[in-house]
Biopython code that builds the backbone (N, CA, C, O; Angstrom):
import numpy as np
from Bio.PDB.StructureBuilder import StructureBuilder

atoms = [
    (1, "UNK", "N", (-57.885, 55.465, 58.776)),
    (1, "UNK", "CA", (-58.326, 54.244, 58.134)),
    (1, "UNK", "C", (-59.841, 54.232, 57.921)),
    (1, "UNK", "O", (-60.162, 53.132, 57.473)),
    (2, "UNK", "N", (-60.638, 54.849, 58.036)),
    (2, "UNK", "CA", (-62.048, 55.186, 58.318)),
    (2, "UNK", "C", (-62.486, 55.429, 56.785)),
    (2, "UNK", "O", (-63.295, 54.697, 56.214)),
    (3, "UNK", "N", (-61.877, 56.512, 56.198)),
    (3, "UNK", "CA", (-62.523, 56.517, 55.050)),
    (3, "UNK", "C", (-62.131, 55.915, 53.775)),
    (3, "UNK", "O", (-62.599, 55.999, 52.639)),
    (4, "UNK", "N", (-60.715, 55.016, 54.495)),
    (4, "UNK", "CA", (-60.666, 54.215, 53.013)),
    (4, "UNK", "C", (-61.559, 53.252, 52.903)),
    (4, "UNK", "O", (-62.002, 52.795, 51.850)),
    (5, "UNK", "N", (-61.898, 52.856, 54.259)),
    (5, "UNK", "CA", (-63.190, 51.771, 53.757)),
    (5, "UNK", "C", (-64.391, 51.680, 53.201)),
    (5, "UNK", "O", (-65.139, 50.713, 53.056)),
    (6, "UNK", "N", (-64.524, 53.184, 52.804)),
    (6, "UNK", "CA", (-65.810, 53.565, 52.083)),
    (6, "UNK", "C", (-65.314, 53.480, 50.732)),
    (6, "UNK", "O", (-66.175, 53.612, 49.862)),
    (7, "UNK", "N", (-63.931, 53.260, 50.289)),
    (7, "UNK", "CA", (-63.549, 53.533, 48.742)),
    (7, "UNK", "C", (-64.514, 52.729, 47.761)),
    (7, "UNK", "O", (-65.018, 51.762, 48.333)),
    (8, "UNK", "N", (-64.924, 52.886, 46.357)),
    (8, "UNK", "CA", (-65.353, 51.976, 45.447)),
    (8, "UNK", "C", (-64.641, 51.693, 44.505)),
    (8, "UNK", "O", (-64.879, 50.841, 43.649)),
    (9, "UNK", "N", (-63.367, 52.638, 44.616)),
    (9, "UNK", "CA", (-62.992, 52.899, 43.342)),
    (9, "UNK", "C", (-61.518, 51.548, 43.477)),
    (9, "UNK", "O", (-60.911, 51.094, 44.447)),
    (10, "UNK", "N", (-61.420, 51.274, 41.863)),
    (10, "UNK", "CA", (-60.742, 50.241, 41.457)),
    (10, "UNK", "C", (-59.259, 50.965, 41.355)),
    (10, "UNK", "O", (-58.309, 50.183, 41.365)),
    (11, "UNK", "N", (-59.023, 52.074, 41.278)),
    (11, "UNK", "CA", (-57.550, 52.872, 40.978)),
    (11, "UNK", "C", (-57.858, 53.612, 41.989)),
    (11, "UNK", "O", (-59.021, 53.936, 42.230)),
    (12, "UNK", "N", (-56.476, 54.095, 42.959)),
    (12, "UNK", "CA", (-55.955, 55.193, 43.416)),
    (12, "UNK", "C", (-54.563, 55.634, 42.981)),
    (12, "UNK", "O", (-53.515, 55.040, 43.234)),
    (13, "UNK", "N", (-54.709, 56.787, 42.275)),
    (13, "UNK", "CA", (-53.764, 57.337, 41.274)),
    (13, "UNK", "C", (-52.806, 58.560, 42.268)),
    (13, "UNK", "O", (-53.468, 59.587, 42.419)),
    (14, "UNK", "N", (-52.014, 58.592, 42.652)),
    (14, "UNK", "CA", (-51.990, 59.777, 43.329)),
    (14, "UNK", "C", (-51.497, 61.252, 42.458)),
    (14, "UNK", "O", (-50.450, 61.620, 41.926)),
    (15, "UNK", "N", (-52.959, 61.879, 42.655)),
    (15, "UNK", "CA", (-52.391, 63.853, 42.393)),
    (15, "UNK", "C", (-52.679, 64.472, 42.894)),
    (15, "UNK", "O", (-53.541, 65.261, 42.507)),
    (16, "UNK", "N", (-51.978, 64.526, 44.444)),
    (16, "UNK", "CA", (-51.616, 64.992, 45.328)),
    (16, "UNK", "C", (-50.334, 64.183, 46.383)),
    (16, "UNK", "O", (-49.897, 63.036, 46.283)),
    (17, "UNK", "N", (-50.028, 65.095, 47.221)),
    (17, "UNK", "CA", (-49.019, 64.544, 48.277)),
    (17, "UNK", "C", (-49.697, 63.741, 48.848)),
    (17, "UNK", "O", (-50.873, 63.893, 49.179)),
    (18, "UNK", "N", (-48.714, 62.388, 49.095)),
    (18, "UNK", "CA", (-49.359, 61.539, 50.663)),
    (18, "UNK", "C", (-50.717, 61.525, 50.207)),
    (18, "UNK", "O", (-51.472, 62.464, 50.460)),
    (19, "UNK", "N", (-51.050, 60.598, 49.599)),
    (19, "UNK", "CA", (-52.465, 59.866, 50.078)),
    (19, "UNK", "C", (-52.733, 59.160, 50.850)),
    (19, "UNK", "O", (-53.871, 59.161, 51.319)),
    (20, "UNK", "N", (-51.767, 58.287, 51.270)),
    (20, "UNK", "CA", (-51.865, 56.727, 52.296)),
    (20, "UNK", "C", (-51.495, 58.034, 53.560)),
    (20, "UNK", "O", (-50.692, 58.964, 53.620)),
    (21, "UNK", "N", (-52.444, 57.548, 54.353)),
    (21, "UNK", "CA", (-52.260, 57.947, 55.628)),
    (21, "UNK", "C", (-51.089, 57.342, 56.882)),
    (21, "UNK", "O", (-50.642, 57.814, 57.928)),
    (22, "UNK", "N", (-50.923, 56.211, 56.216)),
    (22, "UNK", "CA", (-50.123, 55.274, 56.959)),
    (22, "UNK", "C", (-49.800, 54.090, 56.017)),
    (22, "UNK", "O", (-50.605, 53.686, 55.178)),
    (23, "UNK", "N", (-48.461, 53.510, 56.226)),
    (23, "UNK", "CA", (-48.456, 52.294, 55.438)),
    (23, "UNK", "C", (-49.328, 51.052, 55.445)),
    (23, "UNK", "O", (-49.279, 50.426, 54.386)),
    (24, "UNK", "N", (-50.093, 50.561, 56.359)),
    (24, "UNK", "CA", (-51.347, 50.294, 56.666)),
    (24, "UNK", "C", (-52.606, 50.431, 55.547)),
    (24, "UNK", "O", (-53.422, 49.564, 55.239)),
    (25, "UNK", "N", (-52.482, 51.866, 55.024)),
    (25, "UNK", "CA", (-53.689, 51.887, 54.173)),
    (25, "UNK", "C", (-53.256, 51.326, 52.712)),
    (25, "UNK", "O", (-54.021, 51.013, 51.799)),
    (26, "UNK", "N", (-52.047, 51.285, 52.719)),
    (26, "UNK", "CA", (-51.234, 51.079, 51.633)),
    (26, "UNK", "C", (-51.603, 48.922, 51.655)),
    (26, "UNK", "O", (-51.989, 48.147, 50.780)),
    (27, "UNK", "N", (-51.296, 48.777, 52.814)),
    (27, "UNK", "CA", (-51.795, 46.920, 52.599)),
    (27, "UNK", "C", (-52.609, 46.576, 52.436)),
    (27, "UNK", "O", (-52.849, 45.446, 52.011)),
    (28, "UNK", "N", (-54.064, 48.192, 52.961)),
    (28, "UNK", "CA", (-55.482, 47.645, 52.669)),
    (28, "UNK", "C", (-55.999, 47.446, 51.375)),
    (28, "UNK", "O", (-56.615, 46.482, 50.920)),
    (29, "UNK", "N", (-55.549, 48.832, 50.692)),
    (29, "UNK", "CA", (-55.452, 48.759, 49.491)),
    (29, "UNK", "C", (-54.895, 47.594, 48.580)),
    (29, "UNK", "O", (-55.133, 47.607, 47.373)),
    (30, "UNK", "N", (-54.303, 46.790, 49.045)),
    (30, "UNK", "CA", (-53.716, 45.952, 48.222)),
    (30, "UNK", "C", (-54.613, 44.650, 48.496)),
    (30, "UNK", "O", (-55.321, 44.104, 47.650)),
    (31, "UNK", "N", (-54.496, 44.352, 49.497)),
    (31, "UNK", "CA", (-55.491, 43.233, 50.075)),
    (31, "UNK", "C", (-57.254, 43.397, 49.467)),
    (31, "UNK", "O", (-57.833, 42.372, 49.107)),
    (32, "UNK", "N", (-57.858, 44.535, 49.418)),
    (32, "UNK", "CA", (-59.015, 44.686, 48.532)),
    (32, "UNK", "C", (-58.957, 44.944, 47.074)),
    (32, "UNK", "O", (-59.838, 45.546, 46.459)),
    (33, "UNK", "N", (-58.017, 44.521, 46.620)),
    (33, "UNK", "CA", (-57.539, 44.357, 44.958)),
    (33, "UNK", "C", (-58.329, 46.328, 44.648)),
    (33, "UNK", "O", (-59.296, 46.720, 43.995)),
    (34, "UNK", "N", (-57.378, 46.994, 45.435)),
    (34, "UNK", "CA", (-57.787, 48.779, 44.620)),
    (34, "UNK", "C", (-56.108, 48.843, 44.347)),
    (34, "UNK", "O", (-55.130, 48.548, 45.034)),
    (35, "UNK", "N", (-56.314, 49.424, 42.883)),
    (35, "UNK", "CA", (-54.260, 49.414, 42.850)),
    (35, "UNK", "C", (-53.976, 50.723, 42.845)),
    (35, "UNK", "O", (-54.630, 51.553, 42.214)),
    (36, "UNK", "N", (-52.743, 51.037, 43.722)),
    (36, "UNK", "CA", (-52.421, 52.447, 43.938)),
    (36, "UNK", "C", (-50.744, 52.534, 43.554)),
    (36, "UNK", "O", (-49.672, 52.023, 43.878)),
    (37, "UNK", "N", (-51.235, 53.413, 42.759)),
    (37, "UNK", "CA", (-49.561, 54.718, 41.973)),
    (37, "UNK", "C", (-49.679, 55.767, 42.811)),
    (37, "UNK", "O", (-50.509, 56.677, 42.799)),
    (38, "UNK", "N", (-48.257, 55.443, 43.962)),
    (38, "UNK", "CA", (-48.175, 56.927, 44.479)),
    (38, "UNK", "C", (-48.040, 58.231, 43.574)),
    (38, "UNK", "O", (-47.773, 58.252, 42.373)),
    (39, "UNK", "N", (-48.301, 59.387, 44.471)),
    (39, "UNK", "CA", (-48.397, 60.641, 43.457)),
    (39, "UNK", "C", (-46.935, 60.824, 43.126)),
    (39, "UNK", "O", (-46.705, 61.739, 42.335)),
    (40, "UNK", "N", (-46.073, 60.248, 43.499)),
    (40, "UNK", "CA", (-44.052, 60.902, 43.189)),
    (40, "UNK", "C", (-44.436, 59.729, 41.689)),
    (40, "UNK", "O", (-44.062, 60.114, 40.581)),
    (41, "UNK", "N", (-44.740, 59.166, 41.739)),
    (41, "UNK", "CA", (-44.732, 58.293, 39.923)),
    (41, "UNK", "C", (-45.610, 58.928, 39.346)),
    (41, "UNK", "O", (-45.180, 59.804, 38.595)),
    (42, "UNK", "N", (-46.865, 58.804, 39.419)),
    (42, "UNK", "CA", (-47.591, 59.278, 38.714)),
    (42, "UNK", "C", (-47.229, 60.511, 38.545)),
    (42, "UNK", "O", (-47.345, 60.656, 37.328)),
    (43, "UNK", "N", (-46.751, 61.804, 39.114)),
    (43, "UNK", "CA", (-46.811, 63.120, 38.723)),
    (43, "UNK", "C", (-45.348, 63.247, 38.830)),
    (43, "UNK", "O", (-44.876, 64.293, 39.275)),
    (44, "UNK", "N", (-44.563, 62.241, 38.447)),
    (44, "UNK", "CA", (-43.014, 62.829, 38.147)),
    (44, "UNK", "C", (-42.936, 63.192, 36.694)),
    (44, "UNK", "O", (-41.833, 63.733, 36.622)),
    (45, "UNK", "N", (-43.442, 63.209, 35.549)),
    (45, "UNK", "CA", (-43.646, 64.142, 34.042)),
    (45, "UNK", "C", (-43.067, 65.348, 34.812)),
    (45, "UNK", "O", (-41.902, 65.730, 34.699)),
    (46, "UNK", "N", (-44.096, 65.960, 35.684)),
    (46, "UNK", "CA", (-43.856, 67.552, 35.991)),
    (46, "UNK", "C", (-42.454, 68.100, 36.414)),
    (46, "UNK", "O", (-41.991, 69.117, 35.896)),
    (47, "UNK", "N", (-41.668, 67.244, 37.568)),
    (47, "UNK", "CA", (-40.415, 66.801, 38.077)),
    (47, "UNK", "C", (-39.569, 66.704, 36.550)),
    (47, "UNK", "O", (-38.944, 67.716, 36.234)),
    (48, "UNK", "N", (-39.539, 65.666, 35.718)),
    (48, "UNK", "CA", (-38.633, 65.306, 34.619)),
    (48, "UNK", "C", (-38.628, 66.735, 33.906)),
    (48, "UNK", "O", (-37.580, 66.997, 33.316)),
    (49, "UNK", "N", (-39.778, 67.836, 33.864)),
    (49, "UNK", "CA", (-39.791, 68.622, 32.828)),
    (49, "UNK", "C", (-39.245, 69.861, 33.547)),
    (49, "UNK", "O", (-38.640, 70.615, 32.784)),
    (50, "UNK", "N", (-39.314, 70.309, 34.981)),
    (50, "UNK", "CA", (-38.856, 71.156, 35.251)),
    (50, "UNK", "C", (-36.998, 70.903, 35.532)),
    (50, "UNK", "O", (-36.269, 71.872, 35.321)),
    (51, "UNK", "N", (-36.451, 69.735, 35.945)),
    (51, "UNK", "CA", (-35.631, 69.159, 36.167)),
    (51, "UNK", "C", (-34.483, 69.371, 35.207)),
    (51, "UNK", "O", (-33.286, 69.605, 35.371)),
    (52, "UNK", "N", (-35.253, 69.210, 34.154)),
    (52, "UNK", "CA", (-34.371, 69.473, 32.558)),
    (52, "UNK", "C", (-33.446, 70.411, 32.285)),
    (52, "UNK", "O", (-32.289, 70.222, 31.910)),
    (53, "UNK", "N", (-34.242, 71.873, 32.574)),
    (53, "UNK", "CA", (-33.789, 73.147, 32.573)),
    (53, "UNK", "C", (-32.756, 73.017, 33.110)),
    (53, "UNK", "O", (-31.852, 73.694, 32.619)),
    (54, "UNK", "N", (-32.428, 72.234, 34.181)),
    (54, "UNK", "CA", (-30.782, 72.005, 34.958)),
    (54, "UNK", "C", (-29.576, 71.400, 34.066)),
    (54, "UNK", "O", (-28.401, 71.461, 34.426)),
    (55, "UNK", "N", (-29.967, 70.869, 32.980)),
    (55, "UNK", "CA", (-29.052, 69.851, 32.057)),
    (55, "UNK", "C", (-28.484, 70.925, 31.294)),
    (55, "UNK", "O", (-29.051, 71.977, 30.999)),
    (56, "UNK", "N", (-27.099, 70.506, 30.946)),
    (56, "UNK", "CA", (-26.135, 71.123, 30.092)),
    (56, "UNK", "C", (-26.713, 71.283, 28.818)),
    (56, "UNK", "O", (-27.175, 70.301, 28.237)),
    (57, "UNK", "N", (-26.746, 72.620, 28.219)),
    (57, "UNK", "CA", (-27.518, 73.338, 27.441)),
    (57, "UNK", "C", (-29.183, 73.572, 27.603)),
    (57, "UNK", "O", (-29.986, 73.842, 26.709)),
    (58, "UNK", "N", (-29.388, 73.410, 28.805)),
    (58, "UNK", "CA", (-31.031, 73.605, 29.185)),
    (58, "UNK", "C", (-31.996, 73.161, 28.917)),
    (58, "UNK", "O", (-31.905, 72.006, 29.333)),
    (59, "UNK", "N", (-33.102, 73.303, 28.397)),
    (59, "UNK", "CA", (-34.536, 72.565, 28.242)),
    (59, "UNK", "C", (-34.322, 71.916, 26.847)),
    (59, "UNK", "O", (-34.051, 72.458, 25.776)),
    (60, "UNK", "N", (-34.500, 70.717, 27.127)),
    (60, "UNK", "CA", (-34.697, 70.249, 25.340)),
    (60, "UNK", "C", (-35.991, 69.163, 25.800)),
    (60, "UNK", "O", (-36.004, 68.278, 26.656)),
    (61, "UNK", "N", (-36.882, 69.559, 25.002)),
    (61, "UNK", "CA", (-37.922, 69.173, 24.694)),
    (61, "UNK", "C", (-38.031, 67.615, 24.322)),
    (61, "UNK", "O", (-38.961, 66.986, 24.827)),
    (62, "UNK", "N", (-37.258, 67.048, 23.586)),
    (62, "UNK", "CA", (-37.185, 65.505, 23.341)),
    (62, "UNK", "C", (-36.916, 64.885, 24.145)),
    (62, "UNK", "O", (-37.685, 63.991, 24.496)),
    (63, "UNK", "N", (-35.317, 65.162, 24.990)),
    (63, "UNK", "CA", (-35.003, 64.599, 26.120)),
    (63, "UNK", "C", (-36.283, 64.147, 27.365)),
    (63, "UNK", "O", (-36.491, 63.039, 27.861)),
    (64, "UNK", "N", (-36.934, 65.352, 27.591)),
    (64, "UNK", "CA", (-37.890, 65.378, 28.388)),
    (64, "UNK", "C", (-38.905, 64.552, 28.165)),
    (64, "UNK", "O", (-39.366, 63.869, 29.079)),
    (65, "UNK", "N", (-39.415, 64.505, 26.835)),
    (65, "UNK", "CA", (-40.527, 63.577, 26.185)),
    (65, "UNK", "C", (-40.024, 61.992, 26.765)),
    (65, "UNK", "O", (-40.634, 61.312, 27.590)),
    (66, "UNK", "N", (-38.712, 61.636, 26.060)),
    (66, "UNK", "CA", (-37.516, 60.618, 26.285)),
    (66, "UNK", "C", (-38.170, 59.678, 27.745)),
    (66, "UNK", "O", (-38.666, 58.576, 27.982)),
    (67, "UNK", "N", (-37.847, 60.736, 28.349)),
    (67, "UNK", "CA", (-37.843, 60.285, 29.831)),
    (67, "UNK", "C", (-39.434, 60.245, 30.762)),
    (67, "UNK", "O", (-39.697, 59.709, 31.839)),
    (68, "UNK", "N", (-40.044, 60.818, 30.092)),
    (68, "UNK", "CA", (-41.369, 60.893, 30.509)),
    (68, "UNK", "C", (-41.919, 58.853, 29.917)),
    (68, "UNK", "O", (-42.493, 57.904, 30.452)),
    (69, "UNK", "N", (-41.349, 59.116, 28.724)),
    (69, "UNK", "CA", (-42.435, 57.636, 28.099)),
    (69, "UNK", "C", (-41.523, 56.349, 29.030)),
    (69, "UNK", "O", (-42.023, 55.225, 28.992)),
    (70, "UNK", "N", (-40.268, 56.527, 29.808)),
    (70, "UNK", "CA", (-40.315, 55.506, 31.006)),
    (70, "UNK", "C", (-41.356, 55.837, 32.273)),
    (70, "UNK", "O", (-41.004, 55.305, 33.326)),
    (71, "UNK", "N", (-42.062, 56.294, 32.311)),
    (71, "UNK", "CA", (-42.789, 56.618, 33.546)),
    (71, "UNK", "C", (-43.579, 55.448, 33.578)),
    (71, "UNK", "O", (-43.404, 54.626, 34.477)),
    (72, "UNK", "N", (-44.604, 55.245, 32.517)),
    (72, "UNK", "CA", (-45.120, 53.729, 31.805)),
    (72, "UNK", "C", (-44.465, 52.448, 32.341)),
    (72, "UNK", "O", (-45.041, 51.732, 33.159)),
    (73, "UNK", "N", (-43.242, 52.181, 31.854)),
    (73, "UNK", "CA", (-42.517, 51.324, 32.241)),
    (73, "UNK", "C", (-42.545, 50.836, 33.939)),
    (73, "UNK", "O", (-42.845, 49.823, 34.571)),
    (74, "UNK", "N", (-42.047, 52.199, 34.226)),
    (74, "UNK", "CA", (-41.798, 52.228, 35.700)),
    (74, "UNK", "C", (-43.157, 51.601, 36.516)),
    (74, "UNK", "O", (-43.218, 50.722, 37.376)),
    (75, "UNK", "N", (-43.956, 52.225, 36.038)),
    (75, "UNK", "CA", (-45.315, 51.468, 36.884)),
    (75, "UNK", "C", (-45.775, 50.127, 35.910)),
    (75, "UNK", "O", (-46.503, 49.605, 36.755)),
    (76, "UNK", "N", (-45.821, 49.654, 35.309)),
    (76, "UNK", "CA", (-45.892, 48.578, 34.939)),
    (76, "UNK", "C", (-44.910, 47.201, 36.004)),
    (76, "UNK", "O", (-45.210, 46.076, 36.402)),
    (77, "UNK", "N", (-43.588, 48.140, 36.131)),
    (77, "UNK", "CA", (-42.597, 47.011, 36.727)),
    (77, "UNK", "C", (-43.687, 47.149, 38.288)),
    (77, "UNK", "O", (-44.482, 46.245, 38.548)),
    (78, "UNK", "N", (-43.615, 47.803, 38.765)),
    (78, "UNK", "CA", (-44.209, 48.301, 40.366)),
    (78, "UNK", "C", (-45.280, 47.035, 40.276)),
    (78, "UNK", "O", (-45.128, 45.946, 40.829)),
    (79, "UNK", "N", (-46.555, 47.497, 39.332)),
    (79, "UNK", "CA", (-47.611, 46.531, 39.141)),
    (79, "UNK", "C", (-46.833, 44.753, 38.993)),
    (79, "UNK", "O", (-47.163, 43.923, 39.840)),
    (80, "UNK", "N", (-46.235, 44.517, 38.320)),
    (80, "UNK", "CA", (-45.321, 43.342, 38.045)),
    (80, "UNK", "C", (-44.799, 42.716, 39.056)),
    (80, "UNK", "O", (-44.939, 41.524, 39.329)),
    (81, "UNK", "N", (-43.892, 43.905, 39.904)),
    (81, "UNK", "CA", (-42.957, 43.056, 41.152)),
    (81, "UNK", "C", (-44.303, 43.251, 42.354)),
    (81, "UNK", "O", (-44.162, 42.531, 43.342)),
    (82, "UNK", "N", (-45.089, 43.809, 42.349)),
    (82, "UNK", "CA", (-46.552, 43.353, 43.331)),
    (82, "UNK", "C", (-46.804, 42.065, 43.315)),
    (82, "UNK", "O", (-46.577, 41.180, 44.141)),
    (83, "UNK", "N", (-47.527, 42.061, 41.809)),
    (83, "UNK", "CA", (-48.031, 40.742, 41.799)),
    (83, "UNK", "C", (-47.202, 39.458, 42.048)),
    (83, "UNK", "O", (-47.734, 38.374, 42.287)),
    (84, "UNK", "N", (-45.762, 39.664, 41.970)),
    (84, "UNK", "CA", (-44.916, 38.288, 42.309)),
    (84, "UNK", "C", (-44.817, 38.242, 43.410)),
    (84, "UNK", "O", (-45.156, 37.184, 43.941)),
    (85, "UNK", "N", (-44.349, 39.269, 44.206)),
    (85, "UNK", "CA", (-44.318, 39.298, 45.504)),
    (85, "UNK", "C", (-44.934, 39.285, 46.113)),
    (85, "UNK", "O", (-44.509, 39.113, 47.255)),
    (86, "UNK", "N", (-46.450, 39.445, 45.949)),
    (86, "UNK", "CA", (-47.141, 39.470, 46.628)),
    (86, "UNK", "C", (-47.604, 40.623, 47.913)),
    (86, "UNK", "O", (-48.140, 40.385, 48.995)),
    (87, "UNK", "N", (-47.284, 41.578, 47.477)),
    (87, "UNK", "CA", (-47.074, 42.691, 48.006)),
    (87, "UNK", "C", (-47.704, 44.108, 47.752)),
    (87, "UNK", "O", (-48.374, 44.202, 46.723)),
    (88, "UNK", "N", (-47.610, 44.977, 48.369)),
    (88, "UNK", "CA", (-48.455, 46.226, 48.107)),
    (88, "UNK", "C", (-47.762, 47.081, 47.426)),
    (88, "UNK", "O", (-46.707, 47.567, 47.835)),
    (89, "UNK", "N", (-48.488, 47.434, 45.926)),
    (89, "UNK", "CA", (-47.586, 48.163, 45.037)),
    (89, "UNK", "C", (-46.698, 49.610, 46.081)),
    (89, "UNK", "O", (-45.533, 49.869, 45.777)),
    (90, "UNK", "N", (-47.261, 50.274, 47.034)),
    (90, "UNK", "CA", (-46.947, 51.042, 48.074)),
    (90, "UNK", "C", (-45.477, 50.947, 47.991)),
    (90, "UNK", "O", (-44.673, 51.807, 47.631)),
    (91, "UNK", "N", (-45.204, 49.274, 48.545)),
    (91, "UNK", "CA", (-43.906, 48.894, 49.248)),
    (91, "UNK", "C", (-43.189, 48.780, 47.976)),
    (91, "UNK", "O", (-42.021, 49.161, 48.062)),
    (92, "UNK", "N", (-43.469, 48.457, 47.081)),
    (92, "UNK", "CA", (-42.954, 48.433, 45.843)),
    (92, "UNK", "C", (-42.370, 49.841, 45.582)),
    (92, "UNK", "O", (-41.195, 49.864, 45.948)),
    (93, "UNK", "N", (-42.666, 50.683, 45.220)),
    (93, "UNK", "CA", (-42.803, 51.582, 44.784)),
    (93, "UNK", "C", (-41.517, 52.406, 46.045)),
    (93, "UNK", "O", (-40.490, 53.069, 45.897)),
    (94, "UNK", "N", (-41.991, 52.099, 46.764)),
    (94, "UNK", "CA", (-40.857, 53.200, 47.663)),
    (94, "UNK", "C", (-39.610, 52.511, 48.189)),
    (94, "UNK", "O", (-38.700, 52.985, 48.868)),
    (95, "UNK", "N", (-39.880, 50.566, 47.443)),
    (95, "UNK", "CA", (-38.483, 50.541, 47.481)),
    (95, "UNK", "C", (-37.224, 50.991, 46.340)),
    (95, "UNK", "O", (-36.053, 51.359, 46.438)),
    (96, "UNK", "N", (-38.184, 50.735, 45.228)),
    (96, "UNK", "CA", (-37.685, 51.403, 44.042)),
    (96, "UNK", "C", (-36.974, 52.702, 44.054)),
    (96, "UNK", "O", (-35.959, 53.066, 43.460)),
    (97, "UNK", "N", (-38.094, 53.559, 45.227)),
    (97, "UNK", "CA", (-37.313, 54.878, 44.919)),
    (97, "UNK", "C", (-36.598, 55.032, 45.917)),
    (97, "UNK", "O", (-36.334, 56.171, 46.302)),
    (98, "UNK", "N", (-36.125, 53.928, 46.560)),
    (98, "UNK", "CA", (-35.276, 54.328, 47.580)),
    (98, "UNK", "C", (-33.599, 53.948, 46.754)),
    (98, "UNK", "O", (-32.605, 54.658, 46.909)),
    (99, "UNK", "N", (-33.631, 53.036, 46.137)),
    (99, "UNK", "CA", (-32.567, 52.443, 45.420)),
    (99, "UNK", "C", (-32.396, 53.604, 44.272)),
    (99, "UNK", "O", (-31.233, 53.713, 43.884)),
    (100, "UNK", "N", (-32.979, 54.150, 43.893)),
    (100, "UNK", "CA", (-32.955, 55.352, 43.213)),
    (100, "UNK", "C", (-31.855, 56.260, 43.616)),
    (100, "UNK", "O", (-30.879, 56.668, 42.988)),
    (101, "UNK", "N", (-32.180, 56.426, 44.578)),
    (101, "UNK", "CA", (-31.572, 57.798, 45.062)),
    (101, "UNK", "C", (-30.484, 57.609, 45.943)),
    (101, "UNK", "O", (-29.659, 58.500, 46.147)),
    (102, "UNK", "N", (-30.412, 55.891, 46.764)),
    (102, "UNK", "CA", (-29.344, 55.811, 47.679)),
    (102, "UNK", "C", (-27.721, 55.327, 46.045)),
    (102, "UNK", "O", (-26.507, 55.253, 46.232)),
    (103, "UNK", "N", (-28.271, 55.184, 45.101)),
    (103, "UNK", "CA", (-27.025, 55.155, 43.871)),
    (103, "UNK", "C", (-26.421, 56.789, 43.611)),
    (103, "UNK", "O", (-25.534, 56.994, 42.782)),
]
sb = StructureBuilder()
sb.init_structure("model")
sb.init_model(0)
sb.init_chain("A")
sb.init_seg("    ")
for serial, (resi, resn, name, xyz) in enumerate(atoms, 1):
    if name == "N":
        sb.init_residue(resn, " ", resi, " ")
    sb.init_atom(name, np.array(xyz, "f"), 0.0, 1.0, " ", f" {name:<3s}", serial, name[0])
structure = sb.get_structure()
């Protein structure tokens, strides 16, 4: 928790693994109005494009495009259900992808 309190910056974008050290840094962040996109949203393009190659008849290029321009969406809603809830896009975000994957 030490060096997030030196942050200035208005975005934490994640490109890399695990930035939040703890869910903790994830409330600080929210509570000092810095807004954070974990790195699994922000850098799922790379995920959607290698992912593809697995689909019946293999890489198609549109599909991939397709699914990339919800990525937008997706963090927009994150940013959205924050602000109603009142909550740390963090918790947002990893409840989303938990409902994701437990379907």
């Amino acid at each position: 928790m030490d060096n997030v309190s030196l942050l200035k910056a208005k975005i934490v974008c994640g490109g890399a693994n695990n930035q939040l050290y703890s869910p903790q840094v994830g409330s600080w962040l929210y509570e000092h109005k810095i807004l954070y996109i974990p790195d699994y949203v922000a850098n799922a393009g790379g995920l959607i494009d290698v992912a593809d190659e697995l689909e019946p008849g293999g890489f198609n290029k549109g599909r991939v495009l397709k699914r990339i321009d919800k990525i937008q969406e997706t963090v927009k809603k994150i940013i959205r259900l924050s602000g109603k809830e009142n909550r740390p896009t963090s918790e947002i975000a990893d409840e989303l992808a938990k409902k994701i994957f437990e379907n």
